[in-house]
C-alpha positions, 0 to 999 in steps of 0.5 A: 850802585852795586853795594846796598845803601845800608853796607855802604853807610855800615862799611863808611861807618866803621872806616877808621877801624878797619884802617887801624886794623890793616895798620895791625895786620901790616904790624903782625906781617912785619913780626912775622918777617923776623929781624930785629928791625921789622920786628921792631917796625911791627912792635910800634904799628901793633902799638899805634894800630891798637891805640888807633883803633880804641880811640877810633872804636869809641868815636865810632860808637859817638856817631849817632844815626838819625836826622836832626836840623842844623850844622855843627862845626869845630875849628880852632877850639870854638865849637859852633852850631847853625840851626833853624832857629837857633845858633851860637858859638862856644870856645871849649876854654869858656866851657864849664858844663857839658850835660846831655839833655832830652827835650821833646824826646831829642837828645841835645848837648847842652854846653854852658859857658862861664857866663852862664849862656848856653848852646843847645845842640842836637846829637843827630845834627850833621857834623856833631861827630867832631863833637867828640874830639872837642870834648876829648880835648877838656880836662879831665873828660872820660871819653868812655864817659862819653860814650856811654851817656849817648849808649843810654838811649832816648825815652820811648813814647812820643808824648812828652808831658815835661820840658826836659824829660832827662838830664845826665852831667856828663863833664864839669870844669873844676876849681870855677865856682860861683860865689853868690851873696 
């Protein structure tokens, strides 16, 4: 291979920007043609380019580098993860709660469902990229929201003296509560 492993993950990373970014420049040499068709034309890629590269610059920054157990899969709304030792399927209209937890010093999505169950899922698992589609599809999330929760880090020090170290709500379901007597 002639391109360092670490380029070759950084550039493969940032793909979908750069993609956007050439759609901004093809925009630009279009405004620069001139007429009043290509000026258009390169109006709406600048427009697209720079609605595409925000949106792709924050999933980018969701994508988080590390090693974790299990597989992680989104289709049609249902979010599932297969782990060594545990597992479980969520559909994102069952979902009321999203919570990034840290446990045993992983960080770990934890998605409760109406019924109360929840699903554990490590922000390092293969496939957990998708993960930020699928939340950017629930009401009223901030995907900068988002993003920001995981830009916070996990705790340093390996010796962990408390189950869960850290807890941050990062999204609610409104209008769905619990009556108890």
């Amino acid at each position: 291979m002639l391109v360092r492993p670490e380029l070759a993950q950084a550039l493969s990373r940032g793909r979908e920007v750069a993609a956007a970014a050439g759609l901004g420049l093809f925009g630009l040499w279009l405004l620069w043609l001139g007429g009043w068709l290509l000026q258009g034309m390169g109006g709406v890629a600048l427009l697209v380019a720079g609605a595409w590269g925000f949106q792709a610059w924050r999933r980018m920054r969701f994508a988080q580098e590390g090693e974790a157990p299990g597989i992680v899969e989104v289709v049609e709304g249902q979010i599932s993860y297969f782990g060594p030792a545990t597992g479980g399927a969520v559909s994102l209209p069952d979902l009321v709660e999203l919570r990034l937890l840290t446990l045993r010093g992983r960080r770990v999505w934890r998605l409760k469902q109406s019924d109360g169950q929840a699903l554990l899922i490590p922000v390092e698992a293969r496939g957990a990229e998708a993960l930020f589609d699928a939340f950017a599809a629930l009401p009223d999330l901030d995907t900068g929201d988002l993003v920001a929760a995981l830009q916070g880090g996990a705790p340093a020090g390996e010796r962990v003296v408390a189950l869960a170290q850290e807890s941050r709500l990062v999204w609610a379901r409104a209008g769905r509560a619990v009556l108890r007597s």
